[in-house]
MARPAGU-822272 format. One record per residue: residue in one letter; x, y, z of N, C-alpha, C in turn. Coordinates in steps of 0.05 Angstrom, whole numbers, plus 5000, padded with zeros to 4 digits. Each point is the difference from the previous one (the first is absolute). Layout:
N
AXYZXYZXYZ...
***
This chain:
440
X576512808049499750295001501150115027X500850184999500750125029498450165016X501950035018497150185023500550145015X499650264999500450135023501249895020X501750235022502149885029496949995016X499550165004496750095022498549874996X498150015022497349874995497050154987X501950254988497950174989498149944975X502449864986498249804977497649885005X501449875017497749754999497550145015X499750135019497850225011499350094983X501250144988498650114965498449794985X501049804998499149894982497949935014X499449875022497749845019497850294994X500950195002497150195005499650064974X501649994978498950074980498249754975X500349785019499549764990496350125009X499650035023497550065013498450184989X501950214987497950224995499949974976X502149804981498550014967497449775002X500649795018497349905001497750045002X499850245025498050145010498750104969X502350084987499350264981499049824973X501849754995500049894977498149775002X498449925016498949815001501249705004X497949795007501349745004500649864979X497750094975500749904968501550064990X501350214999502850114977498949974981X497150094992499749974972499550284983X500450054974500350174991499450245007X502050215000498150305005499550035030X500649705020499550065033502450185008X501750084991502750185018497850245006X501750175014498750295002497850015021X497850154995498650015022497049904981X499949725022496349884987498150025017X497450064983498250045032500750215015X500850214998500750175023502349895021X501249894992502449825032501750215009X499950115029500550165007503949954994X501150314989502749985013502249935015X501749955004500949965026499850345020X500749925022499650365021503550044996X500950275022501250125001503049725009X498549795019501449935019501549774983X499249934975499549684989501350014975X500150284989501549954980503349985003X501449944980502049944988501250295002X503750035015500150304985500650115038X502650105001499450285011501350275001X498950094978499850234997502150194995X502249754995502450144997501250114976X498749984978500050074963497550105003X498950155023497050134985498249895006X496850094988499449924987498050124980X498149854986498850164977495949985006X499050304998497649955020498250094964X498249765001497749974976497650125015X499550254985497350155014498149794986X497150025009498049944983499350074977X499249774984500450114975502350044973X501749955016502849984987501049635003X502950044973499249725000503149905013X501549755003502949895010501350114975X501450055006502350144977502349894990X500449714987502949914982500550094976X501749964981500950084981501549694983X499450014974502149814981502050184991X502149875008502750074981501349764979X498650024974502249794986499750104967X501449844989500650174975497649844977X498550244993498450024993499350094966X502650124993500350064972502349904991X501750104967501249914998501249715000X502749924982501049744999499449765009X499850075041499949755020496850095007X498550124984496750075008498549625010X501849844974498449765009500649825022X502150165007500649855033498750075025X499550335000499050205020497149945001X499350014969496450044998498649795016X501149814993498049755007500850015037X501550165013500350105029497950115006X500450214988498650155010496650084995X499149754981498349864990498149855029X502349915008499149805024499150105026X501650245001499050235021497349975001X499650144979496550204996499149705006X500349774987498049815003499649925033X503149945009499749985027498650175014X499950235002498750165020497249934994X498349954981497650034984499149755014X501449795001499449705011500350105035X501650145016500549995020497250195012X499650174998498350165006500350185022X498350195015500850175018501549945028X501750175009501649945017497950125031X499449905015498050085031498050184979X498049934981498750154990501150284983X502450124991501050114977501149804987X499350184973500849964972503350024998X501449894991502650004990500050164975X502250304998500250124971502749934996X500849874974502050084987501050254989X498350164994502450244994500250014968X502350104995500249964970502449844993X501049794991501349824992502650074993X501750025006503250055004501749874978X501250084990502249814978503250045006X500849775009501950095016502449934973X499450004981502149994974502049865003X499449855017502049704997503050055001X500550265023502750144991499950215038X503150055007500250135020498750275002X500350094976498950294995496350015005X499249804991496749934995499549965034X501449815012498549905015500850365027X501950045005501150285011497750224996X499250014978497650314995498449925010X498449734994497249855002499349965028X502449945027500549995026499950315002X500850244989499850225019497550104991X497849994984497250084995499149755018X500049795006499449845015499250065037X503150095001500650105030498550345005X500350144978498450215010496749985010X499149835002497549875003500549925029X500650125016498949825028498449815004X497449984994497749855004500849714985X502649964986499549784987502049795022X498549794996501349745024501849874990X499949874977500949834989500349934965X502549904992499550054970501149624994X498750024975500449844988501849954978X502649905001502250024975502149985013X502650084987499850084973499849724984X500750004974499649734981503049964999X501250204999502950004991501650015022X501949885007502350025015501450275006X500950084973501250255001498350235010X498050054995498350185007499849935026X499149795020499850005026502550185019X503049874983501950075017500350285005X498550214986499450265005496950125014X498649754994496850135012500249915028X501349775012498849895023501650155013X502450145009500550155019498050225006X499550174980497250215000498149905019X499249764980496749925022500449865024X502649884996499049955029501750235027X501250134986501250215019497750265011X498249934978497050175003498049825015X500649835016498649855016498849774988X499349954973497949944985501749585003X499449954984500549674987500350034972X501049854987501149924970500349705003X497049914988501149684999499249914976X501849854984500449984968499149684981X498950044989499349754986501749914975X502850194998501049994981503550045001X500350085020503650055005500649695004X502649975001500849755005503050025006X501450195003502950034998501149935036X501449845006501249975023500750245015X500550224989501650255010497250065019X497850074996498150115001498949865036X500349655001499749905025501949915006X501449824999502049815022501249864979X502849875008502149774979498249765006X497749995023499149755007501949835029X501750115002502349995015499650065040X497250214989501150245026500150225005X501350044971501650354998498450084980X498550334995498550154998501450164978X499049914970499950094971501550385003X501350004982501950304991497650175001X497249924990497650245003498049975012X501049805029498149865014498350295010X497350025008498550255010497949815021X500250155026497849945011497550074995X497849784998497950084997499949934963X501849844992499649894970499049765002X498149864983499449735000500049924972X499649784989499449874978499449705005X498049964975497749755006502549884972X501150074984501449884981503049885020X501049754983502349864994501850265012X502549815023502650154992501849874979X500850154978502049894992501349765001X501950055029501549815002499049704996X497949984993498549724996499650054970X498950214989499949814968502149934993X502950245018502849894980500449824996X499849795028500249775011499649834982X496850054998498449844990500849924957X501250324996500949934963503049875008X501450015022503449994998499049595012X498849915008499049815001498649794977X498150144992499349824967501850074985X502350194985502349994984501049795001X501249985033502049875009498849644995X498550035018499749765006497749814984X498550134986497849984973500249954977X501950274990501449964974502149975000X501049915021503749915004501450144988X499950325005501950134984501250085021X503750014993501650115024501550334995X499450054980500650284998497350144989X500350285011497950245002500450264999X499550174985499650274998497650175017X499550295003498550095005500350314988X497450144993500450194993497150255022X501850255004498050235021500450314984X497950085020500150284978500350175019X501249965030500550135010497350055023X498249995001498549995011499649825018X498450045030500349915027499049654997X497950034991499449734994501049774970X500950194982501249794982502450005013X502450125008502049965005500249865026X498549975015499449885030500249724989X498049904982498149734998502949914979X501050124979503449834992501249965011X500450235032502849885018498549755010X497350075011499649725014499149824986X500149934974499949724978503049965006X502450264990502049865005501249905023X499650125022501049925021498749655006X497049934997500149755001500049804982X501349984968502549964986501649875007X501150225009502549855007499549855026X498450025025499349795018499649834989X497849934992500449744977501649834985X502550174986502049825002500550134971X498450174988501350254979501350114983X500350054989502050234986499350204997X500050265006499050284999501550124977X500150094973502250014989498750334986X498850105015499150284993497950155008X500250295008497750085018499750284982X498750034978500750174989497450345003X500550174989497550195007499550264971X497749994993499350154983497950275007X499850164984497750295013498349924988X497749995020497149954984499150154979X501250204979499150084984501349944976X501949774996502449854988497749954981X500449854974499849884980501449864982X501750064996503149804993501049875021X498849805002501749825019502849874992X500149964970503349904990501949975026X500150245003503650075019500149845019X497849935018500149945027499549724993X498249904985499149704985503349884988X501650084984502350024999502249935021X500350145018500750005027499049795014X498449915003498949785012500549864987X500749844975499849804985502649904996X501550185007503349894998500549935019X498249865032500249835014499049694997X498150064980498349804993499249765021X498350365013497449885018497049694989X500149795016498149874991497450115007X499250185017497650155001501550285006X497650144987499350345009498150025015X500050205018497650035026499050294990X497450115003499550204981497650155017X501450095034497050155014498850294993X499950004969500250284992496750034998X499450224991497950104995499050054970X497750064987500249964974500750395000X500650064980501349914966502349865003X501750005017503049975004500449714991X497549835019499749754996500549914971X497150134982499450014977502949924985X501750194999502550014985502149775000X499949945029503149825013498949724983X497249985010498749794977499150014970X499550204992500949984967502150044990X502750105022502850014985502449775002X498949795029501649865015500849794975X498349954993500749724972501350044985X500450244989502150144975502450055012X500849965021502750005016501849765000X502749944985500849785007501049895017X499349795010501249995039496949915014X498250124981496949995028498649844982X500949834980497149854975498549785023X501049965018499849725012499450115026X500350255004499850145028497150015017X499549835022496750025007499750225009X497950174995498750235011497950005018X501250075026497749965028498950285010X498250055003499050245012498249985024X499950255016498550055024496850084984X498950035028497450174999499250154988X502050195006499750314983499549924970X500049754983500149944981497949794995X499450005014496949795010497550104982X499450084987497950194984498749854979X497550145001498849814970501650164973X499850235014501650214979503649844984X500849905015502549944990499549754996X498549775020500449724986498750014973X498750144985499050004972501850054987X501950155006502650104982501249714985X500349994976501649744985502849925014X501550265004503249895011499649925021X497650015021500049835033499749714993X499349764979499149804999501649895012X500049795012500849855008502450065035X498950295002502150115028497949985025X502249845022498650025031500250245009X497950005012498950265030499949895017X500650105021499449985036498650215006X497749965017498850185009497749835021X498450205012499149895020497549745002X500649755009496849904988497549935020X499450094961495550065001499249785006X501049725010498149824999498550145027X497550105008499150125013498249775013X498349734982497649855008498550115012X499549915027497750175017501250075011X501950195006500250295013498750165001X499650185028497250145003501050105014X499850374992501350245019497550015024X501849965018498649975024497650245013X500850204985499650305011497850064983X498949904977498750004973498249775002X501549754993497449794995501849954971X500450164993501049964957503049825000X498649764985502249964992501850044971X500749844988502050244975497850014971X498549715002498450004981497950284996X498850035024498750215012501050214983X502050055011501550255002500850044959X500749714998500450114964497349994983X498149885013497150084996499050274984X500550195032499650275005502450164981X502649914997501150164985499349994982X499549774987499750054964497750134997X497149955016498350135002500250354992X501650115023500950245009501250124979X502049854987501950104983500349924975X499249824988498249924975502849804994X502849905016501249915001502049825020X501649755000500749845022503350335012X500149895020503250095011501849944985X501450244980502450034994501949785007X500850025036501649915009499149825021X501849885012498349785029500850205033X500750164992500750175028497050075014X497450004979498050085012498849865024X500649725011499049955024502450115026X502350064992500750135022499450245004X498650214977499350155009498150065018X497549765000497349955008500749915031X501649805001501149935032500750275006X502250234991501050195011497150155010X499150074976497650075016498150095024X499549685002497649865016502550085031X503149874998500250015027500750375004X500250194990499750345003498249995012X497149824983497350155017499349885026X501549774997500149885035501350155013X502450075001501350175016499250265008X498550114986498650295000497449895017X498749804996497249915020501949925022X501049915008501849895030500850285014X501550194979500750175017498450275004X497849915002497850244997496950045022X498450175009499050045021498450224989X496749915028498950274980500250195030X499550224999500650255016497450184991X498349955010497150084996498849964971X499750074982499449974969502649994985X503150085012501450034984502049825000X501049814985501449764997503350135004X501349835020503350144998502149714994X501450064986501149844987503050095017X501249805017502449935007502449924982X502450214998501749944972501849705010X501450065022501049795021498849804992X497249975011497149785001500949824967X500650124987499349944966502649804998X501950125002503449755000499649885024X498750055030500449725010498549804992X497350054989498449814984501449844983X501550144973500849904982502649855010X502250085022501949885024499149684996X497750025019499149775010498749784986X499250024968499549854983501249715002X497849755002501649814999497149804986X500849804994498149814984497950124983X500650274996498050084977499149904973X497750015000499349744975499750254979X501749984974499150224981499849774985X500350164972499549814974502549914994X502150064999502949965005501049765020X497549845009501149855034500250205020X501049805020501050115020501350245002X500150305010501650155009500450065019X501950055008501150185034502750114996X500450215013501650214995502349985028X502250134989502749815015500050375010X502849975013500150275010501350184981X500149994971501650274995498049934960X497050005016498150064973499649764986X501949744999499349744976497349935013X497450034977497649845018498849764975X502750024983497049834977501249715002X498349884982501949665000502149934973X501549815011502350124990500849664978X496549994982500249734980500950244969X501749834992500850064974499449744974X499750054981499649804973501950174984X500249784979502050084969498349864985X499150174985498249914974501550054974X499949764976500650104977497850084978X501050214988498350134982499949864975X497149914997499249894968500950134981X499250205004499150254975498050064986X499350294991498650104984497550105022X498550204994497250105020499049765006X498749894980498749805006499849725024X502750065013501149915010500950045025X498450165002502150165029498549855028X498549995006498249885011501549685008X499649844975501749815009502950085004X501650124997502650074997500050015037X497850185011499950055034500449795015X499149774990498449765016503049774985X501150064985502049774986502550095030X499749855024501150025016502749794992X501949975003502649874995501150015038X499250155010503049975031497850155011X500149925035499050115019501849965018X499650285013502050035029499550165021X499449815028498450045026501850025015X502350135015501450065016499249865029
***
């Protein structure tokens, strides 16, 4: 991981190591984050933060102010929900920050789209009092909300983007929509590509590959970077093709692809689009024999039930979680899917929900680090909040290890490829039918 030129980090990090202890106790056990027993604040002199983004002053009586942004209705609802699912739970497990309550607000849907996440950031930003948000789910939607929030002083750190543009090539150099003051507890890209252009290659020994995007920041991101490491591998790239997410005839472009006669198709689409490329791909001549690989975005109980997914790999991030235990909480995932099904009379849609819960837990650290009381009234340092989250390093979430590099990557960066059984009944094992793991 990298590190800061200065020695400001690591000062950050030493004092803020002190005061979550102070605050969080020596057990780390459930529900200790926040303020237990009355444990006094840090003072004026001690916190995190100066003063150079503000800051935001909590009268008595009033509660810390974040916000969820992720998509919450509609098509990709089962990707967003189970996000922003994890929020409410997180906060509920974390508990008050120096004695206030944490409000969410009212729940944001950032429509999984530039337009969605753009409106949802400017009702967001008109809110001074709010510190920090949680989201977006979608890629596209970030690359329009996170200039807003964080140009409004605030933080945007996401349990659900994943597109390279957004942080760093990994290289160095700082993503086409890099924003200061963006974070994410999810995968960059450039590692699942890796990670599918790797089991093709070297798993199913296939030397030629297709990919298909819809134009969008993170499907079109996550095909260049399958293709780009492809062909490192030793490759054949023999098509990079792109459809509009509101397509349904796939023929033309299935067609088009098939008169290269790709041994796999790569497929980081989203459902319905998904839906189609896989109930039309087989009736194409050129693709009968063609393997069908997909990303995350396709990761769903919703779609592995679908009949045409049988027998197709996913990459996406892996749940082997064991005893992992969010440090900030006490919960580990069992915990945590405990309380969901409890909560919600059902399991997570999707597996993005423990990054949302790490994203979380480290907001509400950063908001306790960079914060102080000033007679009854709690002031929250905006500065205080990203050097916290800056300085992140061996954070134990449910995810492993996290720590955050300098331009936002903070999550861990293990990927799996599971193949799908089929049928509902099945989905469950379908999660756990791991085929390839890949630890960078």
């Amino acid at each position: 991981m990298s590190r800061l030129q200065s020695g400001v980090r690591v000062a950050c990090a030493l004092v803020c190591a002190v005061m979550l202890a102070a605050a969080c106790g020596a057990d780390g056990g459930a529900g200790s984050s926040g303020d237990i027993d009355g444990a006094a604040a840090p003072d004026a002199a001690s916190h995190l933060g100066d003063g150079s983004l503000g800051v935001v002053r909590v009268e008595p009586g009033e509660a810390v102010q974040i916000r969820s942004l992720n998509a919450i209705a509609g098509d990709v609802a089962f990707f967003g929900l189970p996000i922003a699912r994890s929020v409410v739970l997180a906060i509920a497990d974390y508990g008050p920050i120096h004695g206030f309550d944490v409000d969410l607000g009212a729940e944001l849907d950032d429509l999984c789209s530039n337009d969605g996440g753009q409106a949802a950031a400017q009702t967001i930003v008109a809110d001074r009092d709010v510190i920090g948000v949680v989201g977006t789910s979608c890629s596209g939607a970030a690359v329009a909300a996170a200039p807003l929030i964080t140009t409004a002083g605030m933080v945007l750190i996401s349990g659900g983007n994943t597109s390279p543009a957004l942080t760093s090539d990994l290289q160095g150099n700082p993503g086409a929509n890099r924003s200061v003051g963006y974070y994410r507890t999810a995968h960059n890209d450039l590692f699942q590509g890796a990670a599918m252009a790797e089991f093709v290659y070297d798993e199913l020994g296939i030397a030629t590959a297709a990919a298909i995007h819809d134009g969008d920041p993170y499907t079109q991101g996550l095909a260049q970077a399958f293709a780009d490491a492809f062909e490192r591998e030793g490759g054949t790239v023999t098509g990079l093709s792109a459809v509009n997410k509101d397509d349904t005839d796939m023929v033309p472009v299935l067609t088009e692809i098939a008169a290269a006669s790709p041994g796999a198709l790569f497929l980081p689409l989203f459902q319905p689009a998904g839906d189609f490329i896989a109930d039309q791909a087989r009736a194409v001549p050129g693709l009968e024999d063609t393997v069908l690989v997909a990303a995350d975005s396709l990761l769903t109980s919703h779609y592995l039930a679908l009949p045409q997914t049988v027998g197709m790999y996913f990459s996406g991030p892996d749940t082997r979680f064991g005893d992992n235990r969010n440090q900030s909480t006490g919960r580990t995932a069992g915990d945590f899917l405990a309380a969901y099904e409890a909560r919600y009379g059902e399991p997570p849609a999707s597996t993005f929900w423990a990054y949302g819960y790490d994203a979380t837990t480290l907001l509400l650290d950063a908001i306790a680090a960079a914060s102080y009381l000033d007679g009854d009234t709690l002031v929250v340092d905006r500065q205080g909040v990203r050097d916290s989250l800056d300085g992140v390093e061996d954070y134990q979430g449910l995810f492993g290890t996290l720590g955050c590099d300098d331009f936002g990557d903070c999550g861990a960066a293990r990927i799996t490829v599971v193949r799908n059984i089929g049928g509902e009944e099945n989905v469950e094992a379908s999660l756990e039918n791991i085929v390839f793991s890949f630890a960078p």
